[in-house]
Structure formats: C-alpha cells, structure tokens
C-alpha atoms as a printed R data frame, in Angstrom:
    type eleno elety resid chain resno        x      y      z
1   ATOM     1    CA   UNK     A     1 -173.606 23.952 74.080
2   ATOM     2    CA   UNK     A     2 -173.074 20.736 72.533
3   ATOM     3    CA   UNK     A     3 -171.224 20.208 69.597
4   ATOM     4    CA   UNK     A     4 -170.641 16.736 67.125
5   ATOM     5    CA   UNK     A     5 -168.542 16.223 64.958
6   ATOM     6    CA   UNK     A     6 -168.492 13.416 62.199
7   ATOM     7    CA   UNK     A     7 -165.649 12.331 60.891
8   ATOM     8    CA   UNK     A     8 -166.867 12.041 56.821
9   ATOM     9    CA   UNK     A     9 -169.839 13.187 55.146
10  ATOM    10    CA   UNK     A    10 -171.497  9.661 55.417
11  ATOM    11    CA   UNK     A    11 -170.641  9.505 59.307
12  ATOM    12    CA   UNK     A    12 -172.841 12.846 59.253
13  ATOM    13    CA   UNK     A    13 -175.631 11.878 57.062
14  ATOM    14    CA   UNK     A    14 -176.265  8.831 59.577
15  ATOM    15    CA   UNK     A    15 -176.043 10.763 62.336
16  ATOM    16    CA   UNK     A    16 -178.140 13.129 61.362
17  ATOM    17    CA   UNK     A    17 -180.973 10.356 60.028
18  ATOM    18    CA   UNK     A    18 -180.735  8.463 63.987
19  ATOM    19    CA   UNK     A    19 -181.556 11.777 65.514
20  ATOM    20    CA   UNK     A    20 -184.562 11.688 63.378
21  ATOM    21    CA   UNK     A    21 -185.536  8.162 64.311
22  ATOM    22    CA   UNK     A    22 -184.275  8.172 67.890
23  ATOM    23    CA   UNK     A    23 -186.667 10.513 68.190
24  ATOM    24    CA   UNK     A    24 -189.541  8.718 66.964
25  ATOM    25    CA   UNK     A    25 -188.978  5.534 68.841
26  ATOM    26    CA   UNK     A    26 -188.702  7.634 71.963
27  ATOM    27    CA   UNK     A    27 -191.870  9.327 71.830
28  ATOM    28    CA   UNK     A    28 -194.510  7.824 68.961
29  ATOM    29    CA   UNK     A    29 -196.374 11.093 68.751
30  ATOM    30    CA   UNK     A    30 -193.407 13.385 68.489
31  ATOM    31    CA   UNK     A    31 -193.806 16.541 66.516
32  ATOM    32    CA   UNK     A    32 -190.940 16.689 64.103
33  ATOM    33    CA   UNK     A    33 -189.526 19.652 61.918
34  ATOM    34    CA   UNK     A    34 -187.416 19.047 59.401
35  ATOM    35    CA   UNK     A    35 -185.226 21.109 56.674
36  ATOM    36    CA   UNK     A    36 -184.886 20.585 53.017
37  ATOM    37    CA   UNK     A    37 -181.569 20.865 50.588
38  ATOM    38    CA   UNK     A    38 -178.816 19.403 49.850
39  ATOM    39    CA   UNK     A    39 -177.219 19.190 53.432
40  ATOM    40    CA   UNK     A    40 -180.523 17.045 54.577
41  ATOM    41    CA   UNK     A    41 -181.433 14.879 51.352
42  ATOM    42    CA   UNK     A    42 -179.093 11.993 52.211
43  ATOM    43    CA   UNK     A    43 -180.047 11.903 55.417
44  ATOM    44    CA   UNK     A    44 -183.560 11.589 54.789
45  ATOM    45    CA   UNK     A    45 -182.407  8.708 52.239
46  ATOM    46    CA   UNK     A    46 -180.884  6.851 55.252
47  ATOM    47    CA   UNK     A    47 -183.877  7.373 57.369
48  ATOM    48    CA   UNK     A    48 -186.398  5.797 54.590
49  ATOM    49    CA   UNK     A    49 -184.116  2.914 54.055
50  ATOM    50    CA   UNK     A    50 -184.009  2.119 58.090
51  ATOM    51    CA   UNK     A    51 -187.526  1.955 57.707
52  ATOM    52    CA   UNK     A    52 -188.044 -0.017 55.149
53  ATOM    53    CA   UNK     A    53 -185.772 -2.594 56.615
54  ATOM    54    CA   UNK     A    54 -186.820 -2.515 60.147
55  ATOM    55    CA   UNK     A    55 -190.403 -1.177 60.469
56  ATOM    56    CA   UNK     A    56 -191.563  0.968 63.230
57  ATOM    57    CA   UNK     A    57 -194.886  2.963 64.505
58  ATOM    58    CA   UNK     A    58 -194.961  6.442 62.392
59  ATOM    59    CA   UNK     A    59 -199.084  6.467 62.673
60  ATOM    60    CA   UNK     A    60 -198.989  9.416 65.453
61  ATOM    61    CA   UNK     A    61 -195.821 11.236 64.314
62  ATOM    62    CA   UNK     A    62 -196.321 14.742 63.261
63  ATOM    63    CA   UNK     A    63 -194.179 16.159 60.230
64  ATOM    64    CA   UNK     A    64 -194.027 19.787 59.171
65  ATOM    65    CA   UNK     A    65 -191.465 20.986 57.263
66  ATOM    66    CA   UNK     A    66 -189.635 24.424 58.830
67  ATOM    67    CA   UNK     A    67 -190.646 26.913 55.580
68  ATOM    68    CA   UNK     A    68 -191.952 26.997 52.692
69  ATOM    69    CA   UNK     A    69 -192.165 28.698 49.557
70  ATOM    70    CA   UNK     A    70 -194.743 31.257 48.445
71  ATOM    71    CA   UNK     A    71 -196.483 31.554 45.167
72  ATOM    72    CA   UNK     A    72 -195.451 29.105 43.382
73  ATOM    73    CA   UNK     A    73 -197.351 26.003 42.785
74  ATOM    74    CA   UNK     A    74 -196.586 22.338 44.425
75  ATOM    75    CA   UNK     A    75 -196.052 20.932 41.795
76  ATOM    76    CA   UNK     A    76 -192.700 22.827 41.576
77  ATOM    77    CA   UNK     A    77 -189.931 20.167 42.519
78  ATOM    78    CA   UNK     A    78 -188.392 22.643 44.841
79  ATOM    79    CA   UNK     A    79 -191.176 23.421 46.788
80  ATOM    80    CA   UNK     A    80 -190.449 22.077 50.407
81  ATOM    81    CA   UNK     A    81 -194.046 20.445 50.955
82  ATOM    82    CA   UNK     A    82 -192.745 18.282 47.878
83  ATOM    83    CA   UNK     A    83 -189.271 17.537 48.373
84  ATOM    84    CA   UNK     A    84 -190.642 16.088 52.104
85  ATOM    85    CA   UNK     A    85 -192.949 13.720 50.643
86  ATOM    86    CA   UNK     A    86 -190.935 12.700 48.173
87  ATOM    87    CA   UNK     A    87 -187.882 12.135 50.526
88  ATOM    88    CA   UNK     A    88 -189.391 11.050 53.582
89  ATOM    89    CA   UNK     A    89 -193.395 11.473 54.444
90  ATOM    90    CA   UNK     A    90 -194.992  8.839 51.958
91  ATOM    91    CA   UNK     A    91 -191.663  6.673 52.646
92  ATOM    92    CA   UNK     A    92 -192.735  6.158 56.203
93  ATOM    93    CA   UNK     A    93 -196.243  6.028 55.539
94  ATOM    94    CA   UNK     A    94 -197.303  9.304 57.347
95  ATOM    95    CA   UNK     A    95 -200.691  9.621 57.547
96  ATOM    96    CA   UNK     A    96 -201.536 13.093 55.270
97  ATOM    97    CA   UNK     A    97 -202.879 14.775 58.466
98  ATOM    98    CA   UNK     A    98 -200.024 14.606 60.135
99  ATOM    99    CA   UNK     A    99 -198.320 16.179 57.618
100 ATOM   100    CA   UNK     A   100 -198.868 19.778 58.596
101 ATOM   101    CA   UNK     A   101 -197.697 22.565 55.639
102 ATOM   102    CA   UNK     A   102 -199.333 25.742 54.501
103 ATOM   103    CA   UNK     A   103 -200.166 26.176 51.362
104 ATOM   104    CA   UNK     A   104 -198.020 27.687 48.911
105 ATOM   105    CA   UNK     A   105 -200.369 29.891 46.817
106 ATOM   106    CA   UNK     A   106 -202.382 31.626 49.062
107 ATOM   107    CA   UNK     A   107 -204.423 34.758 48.895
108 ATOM   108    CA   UNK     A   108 -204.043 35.511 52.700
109 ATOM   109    CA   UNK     A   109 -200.662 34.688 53.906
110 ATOM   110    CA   UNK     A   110 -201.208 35.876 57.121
111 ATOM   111    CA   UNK     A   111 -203.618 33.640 57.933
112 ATOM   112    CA   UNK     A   112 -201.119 30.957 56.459
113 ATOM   113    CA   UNK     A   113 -198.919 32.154 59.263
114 ATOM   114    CA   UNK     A   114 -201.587 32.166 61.918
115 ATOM   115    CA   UNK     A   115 -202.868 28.674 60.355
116 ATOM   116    CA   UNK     A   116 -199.624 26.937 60.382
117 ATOM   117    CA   UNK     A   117 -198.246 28.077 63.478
118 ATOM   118    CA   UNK     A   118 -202.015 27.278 65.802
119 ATOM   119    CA   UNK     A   119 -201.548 23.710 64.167
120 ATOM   120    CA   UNK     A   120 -198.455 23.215 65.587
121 ATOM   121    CA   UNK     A   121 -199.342 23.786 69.122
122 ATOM   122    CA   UNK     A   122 -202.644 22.460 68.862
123 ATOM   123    CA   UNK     A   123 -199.843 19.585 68.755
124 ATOM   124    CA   UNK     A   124 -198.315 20.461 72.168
125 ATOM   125    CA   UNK     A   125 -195.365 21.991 70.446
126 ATOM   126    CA   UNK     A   126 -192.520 20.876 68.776
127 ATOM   127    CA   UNK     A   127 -190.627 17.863 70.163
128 ATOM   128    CA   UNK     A   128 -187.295 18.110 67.665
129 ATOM   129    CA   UNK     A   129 -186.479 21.232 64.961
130 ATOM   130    CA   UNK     A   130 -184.014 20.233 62.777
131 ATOM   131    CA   UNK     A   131 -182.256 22.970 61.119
132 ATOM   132    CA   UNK     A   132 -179.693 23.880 58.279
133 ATOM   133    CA   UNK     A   133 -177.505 26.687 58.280
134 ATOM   134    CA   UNK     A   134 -177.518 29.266 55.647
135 ATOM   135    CA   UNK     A   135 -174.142 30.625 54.039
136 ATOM   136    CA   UNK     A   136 -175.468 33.661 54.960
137 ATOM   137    CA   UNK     A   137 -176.056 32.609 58.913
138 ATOM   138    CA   UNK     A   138 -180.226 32.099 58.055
139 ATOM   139    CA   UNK     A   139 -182.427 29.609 59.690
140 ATOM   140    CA   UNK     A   140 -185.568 28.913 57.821
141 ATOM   141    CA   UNK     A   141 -185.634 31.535 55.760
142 ATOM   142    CA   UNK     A   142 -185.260 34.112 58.771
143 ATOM   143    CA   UNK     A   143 -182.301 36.041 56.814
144 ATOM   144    CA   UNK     A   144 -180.093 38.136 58.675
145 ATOM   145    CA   UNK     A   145 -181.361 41.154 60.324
146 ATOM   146    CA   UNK     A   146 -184.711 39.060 61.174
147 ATOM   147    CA   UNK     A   147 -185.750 40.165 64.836
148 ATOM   148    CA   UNK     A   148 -185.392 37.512 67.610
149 ATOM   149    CA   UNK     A   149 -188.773 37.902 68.654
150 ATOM   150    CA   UNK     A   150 -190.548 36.964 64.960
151 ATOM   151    CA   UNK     A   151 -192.868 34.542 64.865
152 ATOM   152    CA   UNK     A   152 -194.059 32.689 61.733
153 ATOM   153    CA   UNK     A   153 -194.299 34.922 58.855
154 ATOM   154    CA   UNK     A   154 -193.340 35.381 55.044
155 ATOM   155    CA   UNK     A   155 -189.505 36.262 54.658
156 ATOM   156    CA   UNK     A   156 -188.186 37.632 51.489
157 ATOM   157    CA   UNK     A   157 -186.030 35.121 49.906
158 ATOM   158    CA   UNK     A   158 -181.766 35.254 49.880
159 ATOM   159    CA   UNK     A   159 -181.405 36.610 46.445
160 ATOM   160    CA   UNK     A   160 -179.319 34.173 44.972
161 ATOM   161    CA   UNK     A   161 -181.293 31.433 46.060
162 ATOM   162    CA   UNK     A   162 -184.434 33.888 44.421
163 ATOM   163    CA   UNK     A   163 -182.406 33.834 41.484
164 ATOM   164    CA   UNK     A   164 -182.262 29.898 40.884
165 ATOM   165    CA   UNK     A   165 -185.816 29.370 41.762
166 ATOM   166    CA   UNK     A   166 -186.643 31.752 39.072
167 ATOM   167    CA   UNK     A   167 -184.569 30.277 36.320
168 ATOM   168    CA   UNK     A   168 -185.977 26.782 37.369
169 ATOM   169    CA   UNK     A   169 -189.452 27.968 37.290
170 ATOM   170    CA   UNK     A   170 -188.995 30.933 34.155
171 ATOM   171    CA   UNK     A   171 -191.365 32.938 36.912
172 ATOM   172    CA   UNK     A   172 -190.670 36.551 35.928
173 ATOM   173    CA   UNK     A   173 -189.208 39.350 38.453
174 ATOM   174    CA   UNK     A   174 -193.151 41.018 38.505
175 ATOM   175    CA   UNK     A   175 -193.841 38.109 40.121
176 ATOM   176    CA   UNK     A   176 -192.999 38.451 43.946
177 ATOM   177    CA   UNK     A   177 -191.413 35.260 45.752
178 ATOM   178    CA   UNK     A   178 -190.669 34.453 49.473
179 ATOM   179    CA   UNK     A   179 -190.759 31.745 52.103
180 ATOM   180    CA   UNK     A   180 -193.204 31.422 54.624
181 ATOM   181    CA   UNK     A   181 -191.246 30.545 57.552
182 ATOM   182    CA   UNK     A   182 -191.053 29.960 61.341
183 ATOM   183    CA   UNK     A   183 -189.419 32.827 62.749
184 ATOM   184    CA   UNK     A   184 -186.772 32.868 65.119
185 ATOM   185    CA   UNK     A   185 -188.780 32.882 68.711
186 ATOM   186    CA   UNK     A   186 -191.334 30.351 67.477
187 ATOM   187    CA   UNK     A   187 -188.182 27.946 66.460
188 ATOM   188    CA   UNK     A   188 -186.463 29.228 70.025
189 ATOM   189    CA   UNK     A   189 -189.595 27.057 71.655
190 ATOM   190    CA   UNK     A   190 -188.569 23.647 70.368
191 ATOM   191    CA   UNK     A   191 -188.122 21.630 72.897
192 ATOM   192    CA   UNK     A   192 -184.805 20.072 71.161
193 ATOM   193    CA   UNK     A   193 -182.839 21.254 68.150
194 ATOM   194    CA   UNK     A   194 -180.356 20.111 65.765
195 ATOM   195    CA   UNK     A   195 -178.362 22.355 63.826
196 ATOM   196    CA   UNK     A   196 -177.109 20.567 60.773
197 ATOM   197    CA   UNK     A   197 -174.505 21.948 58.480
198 ATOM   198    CA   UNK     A   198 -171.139 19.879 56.451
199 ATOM   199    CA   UNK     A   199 -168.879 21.094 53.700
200 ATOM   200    CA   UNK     A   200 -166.019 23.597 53.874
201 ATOM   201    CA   UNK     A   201 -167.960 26.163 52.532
202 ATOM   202    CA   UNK     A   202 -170.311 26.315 55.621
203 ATOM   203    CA   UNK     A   203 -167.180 26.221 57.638
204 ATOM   204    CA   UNK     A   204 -166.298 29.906 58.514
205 ATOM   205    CA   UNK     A   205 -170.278 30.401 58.786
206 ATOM   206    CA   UNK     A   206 -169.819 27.658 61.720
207 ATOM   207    CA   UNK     A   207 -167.082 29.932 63.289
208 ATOM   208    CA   UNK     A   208 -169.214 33.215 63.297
209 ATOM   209    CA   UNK     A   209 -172.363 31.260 64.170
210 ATOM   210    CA   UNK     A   210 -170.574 29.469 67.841
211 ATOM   211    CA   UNK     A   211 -167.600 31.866 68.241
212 ATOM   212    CA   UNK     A   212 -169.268 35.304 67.301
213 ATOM   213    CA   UNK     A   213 -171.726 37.160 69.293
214 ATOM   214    CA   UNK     A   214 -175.438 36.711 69.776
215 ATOM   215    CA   UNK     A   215 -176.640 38.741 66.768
216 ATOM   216    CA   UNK     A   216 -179.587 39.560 64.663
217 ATOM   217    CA   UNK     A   217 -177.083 40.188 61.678
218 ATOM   218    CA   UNK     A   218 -176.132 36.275 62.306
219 ATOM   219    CA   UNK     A   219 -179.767 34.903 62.698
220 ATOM   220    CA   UNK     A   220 -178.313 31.397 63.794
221 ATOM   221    CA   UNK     A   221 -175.880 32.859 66.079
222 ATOM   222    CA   UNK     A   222 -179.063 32.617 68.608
223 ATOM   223    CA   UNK     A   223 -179.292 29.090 69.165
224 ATOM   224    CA   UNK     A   224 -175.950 29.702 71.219
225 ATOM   225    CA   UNK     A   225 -178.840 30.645 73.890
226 ATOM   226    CA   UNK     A   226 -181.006 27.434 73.190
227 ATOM   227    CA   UNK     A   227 -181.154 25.248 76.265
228 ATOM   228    CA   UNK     A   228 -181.383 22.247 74.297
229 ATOM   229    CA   UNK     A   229 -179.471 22.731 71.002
230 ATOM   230    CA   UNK     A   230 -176.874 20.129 69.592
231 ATOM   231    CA   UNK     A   231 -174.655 21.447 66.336
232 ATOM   232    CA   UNK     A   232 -174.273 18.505 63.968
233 ATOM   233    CA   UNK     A   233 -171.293 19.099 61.939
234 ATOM   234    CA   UNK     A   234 -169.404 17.026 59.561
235 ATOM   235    CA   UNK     A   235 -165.200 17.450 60.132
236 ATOM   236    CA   UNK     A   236 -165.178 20.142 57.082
237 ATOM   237    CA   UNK     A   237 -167.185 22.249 58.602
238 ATOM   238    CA   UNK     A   238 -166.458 22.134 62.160
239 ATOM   239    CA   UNK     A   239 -162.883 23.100 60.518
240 ATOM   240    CA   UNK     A   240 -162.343 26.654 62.733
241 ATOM   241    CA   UNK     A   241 -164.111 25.477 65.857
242 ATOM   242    CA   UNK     A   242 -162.460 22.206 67.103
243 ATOM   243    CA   UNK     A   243 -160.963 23.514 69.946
244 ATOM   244    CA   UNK     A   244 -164.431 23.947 71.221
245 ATOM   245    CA   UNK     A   245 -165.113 20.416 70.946
C-alpha cells in the first residue's frame, strides 16, 4: 500500500496533475480515467497550464471520465462529460474520439453500460483510474453496499448530492436521477490507481477507508487489495493515518 502525503493543498493539487501527465509522457496512448469535483478541478487547472506552456503528444491518449450522470441533458454544467471538456479534454486538444463517455439521456442504459465499458477494452484497458473519495466511502458513484463484483452500471445517486443537482437543475422528484458508473471490479482492473482525497472533512473517511476492514459498507475500503494503488492525500486528510506513512 502506498500512501503520499502533501504537505498543503497546492503541494496536492500538483501532485495530483504530474500523475496525470507522467502518465502521458510515459506511454502516448495511455487510457486515462479521471474524476470530477471539487477535490480534482485544480488539478486539472495545473495540468492544462503545463500544457500550454510546454506542449506534448495527447493525439493517442484516451480520456473517459469514471461516471456520469443520467437523464439530464449535457448541457447541464454538472454533468461530468462537461466539466471534463471544459477542464481538461479541449485544453489538451483531445481528439473527440478519444474522448469516450456515454450518453447521458438514454433510452437503454444498459446498453450504455455494455457500450461504455466494450469501448474501454477495445482500448486494451485502463492504464491509470484516478479516483475521489466519497464522504460516504463511494468510488464513482458505487455507494456503499455496492457488491465487489459490479461491473459498469447505473447507481442511484447519494441523496444529498441528488438533492443539489435537483435544485441546480429545478428537475422535479418524478423525475428519476442516477450515475452511470464503473463498478467496483471493472475499476479493480486498472492497471494503476490513484486515490485522491484533501480536506479535514475527508479525514476520518481516510481512517475507515486504510485502517478499517475490507468492506462492501466502505466501497473504497477495497482498493486496500489493489496491487497497484497509491492514496494521494493532502496533510488534512491523511490527519488519523500518519503513522502508516
């Protein structure tokens, strides 16, 4: 298990952007997942800017984002496939086909699922997965009690985070929300994963997630068992765990 801790927010937020780019420069056709919110918007800054200074080779780089919300149009600021190009795809001049999302209003999310999920290994797979943590333990939106073995499907949504995207959107409660997402065995295959999460109030989440059992309830408590999984942490949150470090 390896664990990093930055000393400040902005120590993080670069951190977190190299991985990014490291990876890129390592291998040009890498297939890269990212996260969106407020943990992973300055990082994405960072990244863009490095770009824009000192160009580099993005034409065979693969971006998906990790989930995405369902039923609500893209045009919705909040909607992940949005947020990404805004932040980072159309900043490093990703071609759109390598830009893999599913739709977000779809009248067969299943086959969203299948669709999304066949694109990505018709890729080879996913090179890095990077991956906030929830306040509630979630990855993607795989909220706790999510079986280990899922695979990409359409997760309700944590209900407070329901509850802002309906007062953003005035979308009404007859109208049913969720997030399609890569579930928790399909993220278990990345190849490499970061695990991003800063602030005291993701601190104690931190403990239960590295100190606390392997646990369905705890749906990020399973990338203790990830071969390949680095926990990113900013010195806030990596409060209750530094004498793991």
């Amino acid at each position: 298990m390896k664990i990093t801790v930055c000393k400040n927010e902005h120590d993080f937020d670069v951190t977190a952007a190299w991985r990014i780019i490291g990876q890129m420069l390592r291998k040009p056709d890498s297939v890269i997942g990212l996260s969106t919110g407020q943990t992973t918007k300055n990082m994405h800054a960072i990244v863009s800017d490095i770009y824009k200074q000192y160009p580099f080779d993005t034409s065979r780089v693969t971006l998906f984002n990790v989930d995405e919300l369902t039923n609500l149009p893209r045009s919705y600021a909040g909607c992940c496939y949005t947020m990404i190009v805004d932040q980072l795809s159309r900043n490093l001049n990703i071609p759109d086909e390598r830009f893999i999302m599913p739709q977000t209003i779809s009248d067969d999310y299943e086959k969203e699922c299948r669709d999304f999920q066949t694109a990505l290994e018709a890729r080879g797979g996913i090179d890095l997965q990077m991956l906030g943590l929830g306040c509630n333990g979630h990855i993607g939106i795989n909220q706790p009690g999510t079986p280990f073995g899922s695979e990409t499907w359409v997760s309700p949504m944590d209900p407070i985070f329901e509850e802002r995207v309906r007062r953003e959107t005035g979308v009404g409660p007859e109208h049913e929300l969720g997030g399609l997402t890569l579930g928790v065995r399909t993220i278990m295959h990345a190849r490499h994963i970061v695990l991003i999460a800063k602030g005291e109030h993701k601190a104690d989440m931190v403990r239960q997630m590295l100190k606390g059992p392997v646990t369905e309830d705890i749906p990020a408590s399973v990338l203790q068992l990830h071969p390949n999984c680095e926990f990113l942490l900013d010195a806030d949150a990596a409060r209750d765990v530094m004498d793991m470090i």
